[in-house]
C-alpha positions in Angstrom: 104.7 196.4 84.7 108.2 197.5 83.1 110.7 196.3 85.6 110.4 194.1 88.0 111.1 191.1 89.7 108.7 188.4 90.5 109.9 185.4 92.8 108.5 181.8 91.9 108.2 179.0 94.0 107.2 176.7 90.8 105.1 173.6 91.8 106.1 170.1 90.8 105.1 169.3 87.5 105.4 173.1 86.3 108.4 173.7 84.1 110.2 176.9 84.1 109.1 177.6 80.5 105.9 176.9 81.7 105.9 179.4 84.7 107.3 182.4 81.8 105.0 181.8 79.4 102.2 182.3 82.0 104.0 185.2 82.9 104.4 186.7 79.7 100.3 186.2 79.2 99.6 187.8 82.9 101.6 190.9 82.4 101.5 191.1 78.8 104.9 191.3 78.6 107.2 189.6 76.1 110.4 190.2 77.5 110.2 188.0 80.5 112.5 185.3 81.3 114.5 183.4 84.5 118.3 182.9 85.8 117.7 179.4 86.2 116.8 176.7 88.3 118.5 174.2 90.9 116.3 170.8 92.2 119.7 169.1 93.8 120.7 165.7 92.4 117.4 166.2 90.0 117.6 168.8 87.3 118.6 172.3 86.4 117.8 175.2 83.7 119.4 178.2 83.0 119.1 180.7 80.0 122.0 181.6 78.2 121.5 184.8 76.2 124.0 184.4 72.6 125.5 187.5 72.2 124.5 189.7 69.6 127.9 190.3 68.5 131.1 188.5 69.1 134.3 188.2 67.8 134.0 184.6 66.7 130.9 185.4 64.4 133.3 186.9 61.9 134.9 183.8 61.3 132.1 181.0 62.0 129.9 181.3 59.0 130.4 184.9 58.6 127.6 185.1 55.9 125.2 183.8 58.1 126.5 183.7 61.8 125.9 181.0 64.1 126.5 180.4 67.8 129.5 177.9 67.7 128.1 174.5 69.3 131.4 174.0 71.3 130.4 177.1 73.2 127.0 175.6 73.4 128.1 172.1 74.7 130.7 174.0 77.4 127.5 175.6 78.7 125.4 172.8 79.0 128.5 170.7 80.5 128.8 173.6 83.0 125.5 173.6 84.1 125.1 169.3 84.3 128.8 169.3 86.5 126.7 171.8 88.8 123.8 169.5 89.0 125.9 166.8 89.7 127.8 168.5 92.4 124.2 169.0 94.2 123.7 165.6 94.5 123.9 163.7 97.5 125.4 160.8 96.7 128.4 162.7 95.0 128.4 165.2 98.0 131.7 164.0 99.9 133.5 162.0 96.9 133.3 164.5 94.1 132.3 163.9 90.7 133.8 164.0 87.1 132.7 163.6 83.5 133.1 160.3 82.4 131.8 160.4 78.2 129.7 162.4 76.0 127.2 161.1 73.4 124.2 161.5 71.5 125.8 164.9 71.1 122.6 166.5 68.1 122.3 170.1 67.7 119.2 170.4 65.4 119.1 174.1 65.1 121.1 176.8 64.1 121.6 179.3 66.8 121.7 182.7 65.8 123.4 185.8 67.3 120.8 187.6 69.9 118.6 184.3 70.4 117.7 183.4 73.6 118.5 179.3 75.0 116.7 177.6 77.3 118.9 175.1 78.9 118.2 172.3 80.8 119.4 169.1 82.8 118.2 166.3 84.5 120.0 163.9 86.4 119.1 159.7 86.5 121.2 157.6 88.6 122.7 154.6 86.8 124.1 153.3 90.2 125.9 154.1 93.7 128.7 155.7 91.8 127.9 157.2 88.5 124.5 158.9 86.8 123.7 159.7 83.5 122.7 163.7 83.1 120.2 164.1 79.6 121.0 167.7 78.0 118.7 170.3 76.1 118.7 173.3 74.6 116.0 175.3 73.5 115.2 178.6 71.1 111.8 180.0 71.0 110.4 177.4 72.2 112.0 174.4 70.1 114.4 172.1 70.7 118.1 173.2 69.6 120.5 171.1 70.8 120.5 167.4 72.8 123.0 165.2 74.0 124.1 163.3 77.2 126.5 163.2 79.2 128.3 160.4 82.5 129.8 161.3 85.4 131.0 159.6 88.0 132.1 159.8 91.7 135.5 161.0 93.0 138.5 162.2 90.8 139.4 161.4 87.2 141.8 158.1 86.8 
């Protein structure tokens, strides 16, 4: 198989790195990978491709480039407010980030890498949840942090 697409409905348990990797050994094909994944109110992934070249790179460590971690965190914020919208119990109020911390990028991210992101959400009570944030290259962890949000509009 060269091109293709192959719909997954992954069983609990299984993660989405889990279900390319057995892909990749099935079709022997290393250039495999997903959009992303939705569980409402539970978790989310999505892969977010750096680009190979970019204006920024120039600038941002230009002898060895780097993907800037703001436009990592904006991703990964993007993607937990999505998650958080799914939930039910922020279904008719609305929902807004309330802090950000244990903010740790461990890796360097380099133009042309591939990032696993993902999200999952814990309740802390009727009102507010806290949603855990990672990001993965080949395989190892990148980036972590966490992020609160809470129900209806910012005060």
């Amino acid at each position: 198989m060269h091109d293709g697409l192959v719909v997954v409905d992954k069983p609990a348990g299984c993660t989405s790195h889990d279900v390319v990797a057995r892909l990749r050994r099935t079709y022997g094909q290393r250039r495999i990978g997903h959009a992303g994944t939705l569980d409402p109110g539970k978790s989310a992934t999505a892969t977010l491709h750096v680009p190979a070249a970019a204006p920024f790179f120039a600038d941002h460590f230009p002898r060895r480039p780097v993907f800037p971690a703001t436009l990592l965190l904006d991703a990964q914020i993007g993607l937990a407010m999505r998650l958080a919208q799914s939930a039910d119990v922020f279904a008719a109020t609305g929902v807004h980030p309330t802090r950000m911390s244990n903010v740790k990028v461990r890796a360097f991210m380099a133009p042309g890498d591939v990032l696993d992101l993902a999200t999952e959400l814990t309740p802390i009570d009727q009102r507010s949840a806290r949603i855990a944030l990672t990001a993965r290259a080949n395989g190892k962890l990148a980036a972590t942090a966490r992020l609160e949000v809470a129900a209806g509009a910012p005060s």
